[in-house]
N, CA, C and O atoms as a Tinker XYZ file with bonds, in Angstrom:
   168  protein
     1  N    109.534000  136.216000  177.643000    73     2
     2  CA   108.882000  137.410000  178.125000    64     1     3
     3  C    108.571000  137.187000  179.596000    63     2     4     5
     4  O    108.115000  136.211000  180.193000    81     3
     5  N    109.023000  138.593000  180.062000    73     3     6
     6  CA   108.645000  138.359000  181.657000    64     5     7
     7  C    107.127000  139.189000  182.669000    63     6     8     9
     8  O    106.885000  140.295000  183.153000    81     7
     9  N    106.785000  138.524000  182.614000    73     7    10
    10  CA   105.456000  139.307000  183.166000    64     9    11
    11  C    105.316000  139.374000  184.657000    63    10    12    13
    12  O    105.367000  138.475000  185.497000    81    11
    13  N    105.055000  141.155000  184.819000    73    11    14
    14  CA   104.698000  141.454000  186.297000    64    13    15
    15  C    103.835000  141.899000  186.667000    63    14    16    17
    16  O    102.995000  142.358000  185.893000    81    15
    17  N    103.636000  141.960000  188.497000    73    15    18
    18  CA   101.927000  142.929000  188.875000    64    17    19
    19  C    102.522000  144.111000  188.559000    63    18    20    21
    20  O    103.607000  144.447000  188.084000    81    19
    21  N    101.219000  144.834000  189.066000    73    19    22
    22  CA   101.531000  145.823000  189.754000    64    21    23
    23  C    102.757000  146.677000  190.516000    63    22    24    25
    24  O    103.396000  147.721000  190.384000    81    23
    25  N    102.640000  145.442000  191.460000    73    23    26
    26  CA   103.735000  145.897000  192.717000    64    25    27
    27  C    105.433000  145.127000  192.425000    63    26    28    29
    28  O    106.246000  144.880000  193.316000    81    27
    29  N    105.640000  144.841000  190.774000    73    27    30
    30  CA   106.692000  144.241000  190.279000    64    29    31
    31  C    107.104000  142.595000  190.626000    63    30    32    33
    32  O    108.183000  142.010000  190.528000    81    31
    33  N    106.195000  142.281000  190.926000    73    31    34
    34  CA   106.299000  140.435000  191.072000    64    33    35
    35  C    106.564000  140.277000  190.002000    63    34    36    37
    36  O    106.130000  140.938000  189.059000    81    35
    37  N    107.641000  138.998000  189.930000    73    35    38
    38  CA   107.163000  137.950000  188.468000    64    37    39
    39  C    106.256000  136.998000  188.620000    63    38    40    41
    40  O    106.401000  136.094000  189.443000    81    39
    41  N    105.202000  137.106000  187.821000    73    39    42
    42  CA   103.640000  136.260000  187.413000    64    41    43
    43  C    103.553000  135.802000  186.499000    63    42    44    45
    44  O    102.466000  135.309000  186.199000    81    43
    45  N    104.553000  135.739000  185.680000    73    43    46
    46  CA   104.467000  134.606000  184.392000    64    45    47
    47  C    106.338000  134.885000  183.803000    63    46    48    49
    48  O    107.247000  135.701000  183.961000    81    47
    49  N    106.047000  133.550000  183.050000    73    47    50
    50  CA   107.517000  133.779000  182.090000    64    49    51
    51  C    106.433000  132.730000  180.445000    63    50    52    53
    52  O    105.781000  131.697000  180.291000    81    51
    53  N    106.807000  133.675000  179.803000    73    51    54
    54  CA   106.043000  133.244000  178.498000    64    53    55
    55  C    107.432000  133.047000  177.247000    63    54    56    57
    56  O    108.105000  133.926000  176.709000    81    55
    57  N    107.498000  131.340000  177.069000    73    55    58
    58  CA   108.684000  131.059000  176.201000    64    57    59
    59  C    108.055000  130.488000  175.451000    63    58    60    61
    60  O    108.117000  129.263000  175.550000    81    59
    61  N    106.978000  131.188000  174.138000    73    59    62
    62  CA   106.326000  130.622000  172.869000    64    61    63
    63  C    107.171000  130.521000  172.164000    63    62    64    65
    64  O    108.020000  131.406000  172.057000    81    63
    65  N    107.193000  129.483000  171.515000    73    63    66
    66  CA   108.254000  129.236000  170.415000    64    65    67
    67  C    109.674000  129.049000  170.545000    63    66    68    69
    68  O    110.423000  128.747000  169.616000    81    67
    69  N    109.989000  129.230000  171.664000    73    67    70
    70  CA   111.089000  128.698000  172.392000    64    69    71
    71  C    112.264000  127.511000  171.552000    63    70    72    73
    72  O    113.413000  127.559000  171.113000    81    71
    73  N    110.985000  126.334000  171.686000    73    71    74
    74  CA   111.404000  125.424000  171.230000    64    73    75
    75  C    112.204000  125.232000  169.801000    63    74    76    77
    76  O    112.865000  124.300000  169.343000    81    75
    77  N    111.911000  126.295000  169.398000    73    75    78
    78  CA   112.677000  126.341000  167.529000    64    77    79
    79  C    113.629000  126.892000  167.963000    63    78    80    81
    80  O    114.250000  127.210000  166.949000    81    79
    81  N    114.223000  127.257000  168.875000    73    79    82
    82  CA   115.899000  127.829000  168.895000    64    81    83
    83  C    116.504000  127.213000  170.094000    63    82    84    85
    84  O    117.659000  126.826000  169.916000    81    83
    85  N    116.017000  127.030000  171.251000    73    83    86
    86  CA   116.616000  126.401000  172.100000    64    85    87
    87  C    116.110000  124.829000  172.503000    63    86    88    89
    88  O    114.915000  124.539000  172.435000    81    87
    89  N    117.054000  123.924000  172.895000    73    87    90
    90  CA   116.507000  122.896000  173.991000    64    89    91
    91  C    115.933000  123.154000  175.207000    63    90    92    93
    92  O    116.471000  123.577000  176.230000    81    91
    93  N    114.466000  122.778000  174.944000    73    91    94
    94  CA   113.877000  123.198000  176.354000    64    93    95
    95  C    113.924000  121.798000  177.171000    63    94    96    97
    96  O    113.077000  121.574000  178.035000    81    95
    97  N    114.560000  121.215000  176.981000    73    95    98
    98  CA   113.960000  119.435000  177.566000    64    97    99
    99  C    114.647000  119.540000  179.442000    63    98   100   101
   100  O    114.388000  118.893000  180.457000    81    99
   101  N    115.531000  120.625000  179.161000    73    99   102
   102  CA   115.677000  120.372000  181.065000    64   101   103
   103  C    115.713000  122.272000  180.882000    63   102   104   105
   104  O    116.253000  122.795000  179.907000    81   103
   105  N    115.108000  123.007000  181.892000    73   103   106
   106  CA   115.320000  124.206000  182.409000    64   105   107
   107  C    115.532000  123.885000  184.098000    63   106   108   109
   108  O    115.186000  122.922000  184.784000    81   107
   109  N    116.189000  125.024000  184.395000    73   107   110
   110  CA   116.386000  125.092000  186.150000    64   109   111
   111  C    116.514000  126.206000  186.434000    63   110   112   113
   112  O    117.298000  126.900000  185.788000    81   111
   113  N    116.016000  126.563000  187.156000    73   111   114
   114  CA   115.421000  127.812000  188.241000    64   113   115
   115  C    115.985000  127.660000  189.579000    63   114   116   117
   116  O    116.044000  126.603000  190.208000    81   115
   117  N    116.426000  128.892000  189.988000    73   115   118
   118  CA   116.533000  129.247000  191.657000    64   117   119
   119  C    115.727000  130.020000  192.036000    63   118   120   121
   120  O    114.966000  130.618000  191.276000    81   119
   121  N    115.748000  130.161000  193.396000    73   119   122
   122  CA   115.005000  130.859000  193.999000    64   121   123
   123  C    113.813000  131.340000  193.789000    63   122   124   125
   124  O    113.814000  132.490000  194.226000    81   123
   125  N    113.009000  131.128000  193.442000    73   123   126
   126  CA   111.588000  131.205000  192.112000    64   125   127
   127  C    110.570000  130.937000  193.553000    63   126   128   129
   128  O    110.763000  129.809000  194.008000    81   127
   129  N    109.703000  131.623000  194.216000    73   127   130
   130  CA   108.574000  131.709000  194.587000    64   129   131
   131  C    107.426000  131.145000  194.172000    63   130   132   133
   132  O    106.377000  131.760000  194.366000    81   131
   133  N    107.412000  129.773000  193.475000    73   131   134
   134  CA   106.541000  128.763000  192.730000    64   133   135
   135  C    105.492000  128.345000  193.619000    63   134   136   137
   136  O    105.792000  127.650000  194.590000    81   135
   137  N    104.282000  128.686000  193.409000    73   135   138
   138  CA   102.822000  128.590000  194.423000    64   137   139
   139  C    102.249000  127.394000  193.315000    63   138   140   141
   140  O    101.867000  126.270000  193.642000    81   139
   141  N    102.294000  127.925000  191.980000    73   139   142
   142  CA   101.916000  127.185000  190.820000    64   141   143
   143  C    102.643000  126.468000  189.982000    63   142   144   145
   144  O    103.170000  127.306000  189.250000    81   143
   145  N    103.057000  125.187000  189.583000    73   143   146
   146  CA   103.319000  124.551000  188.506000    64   145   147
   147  C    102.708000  124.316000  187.583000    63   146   148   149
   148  O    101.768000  123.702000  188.087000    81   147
   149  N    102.505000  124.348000  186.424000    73   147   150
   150  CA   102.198000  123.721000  185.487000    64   149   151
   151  C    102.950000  123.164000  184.190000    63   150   152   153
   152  O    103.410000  123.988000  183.399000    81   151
   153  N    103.099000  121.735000  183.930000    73   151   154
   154  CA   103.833000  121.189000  183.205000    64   153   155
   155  C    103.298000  120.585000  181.896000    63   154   156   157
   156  O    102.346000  119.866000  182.201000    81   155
   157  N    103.461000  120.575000  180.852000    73   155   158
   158  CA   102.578000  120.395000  179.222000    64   157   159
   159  C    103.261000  119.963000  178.487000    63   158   160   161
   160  O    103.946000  120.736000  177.816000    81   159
   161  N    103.362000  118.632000  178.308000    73   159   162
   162  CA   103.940000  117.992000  177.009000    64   161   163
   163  C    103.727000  117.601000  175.900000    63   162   164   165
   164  O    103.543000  116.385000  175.935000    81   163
   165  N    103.629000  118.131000  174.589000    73   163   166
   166  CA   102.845000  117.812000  173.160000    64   165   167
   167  C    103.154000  116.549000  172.441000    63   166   168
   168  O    102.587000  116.288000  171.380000    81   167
């Protein structure tokens, strides 16, 4: 799921459950405007 403002930014990407259908162990991104990281390993 892709979440935006207002003014159509992307402000989140929400991949719950992800993990039961795909390998998440490497993702890669371009061009991504990243101010924030946050990384969480269970």
């Amino acid at each position: 799921i892709l979440d935006f403002d207002s003014e159509g930014r992307l402000v989140g990407i929400d991949i719950d459950h992800a993990s039961k259908i795909l390998d998440l162990s490497r993702i890669e991104v371009e061009s991504l405007p990243i101010t924030n990281l946050l990384i969480k390993q269970e």
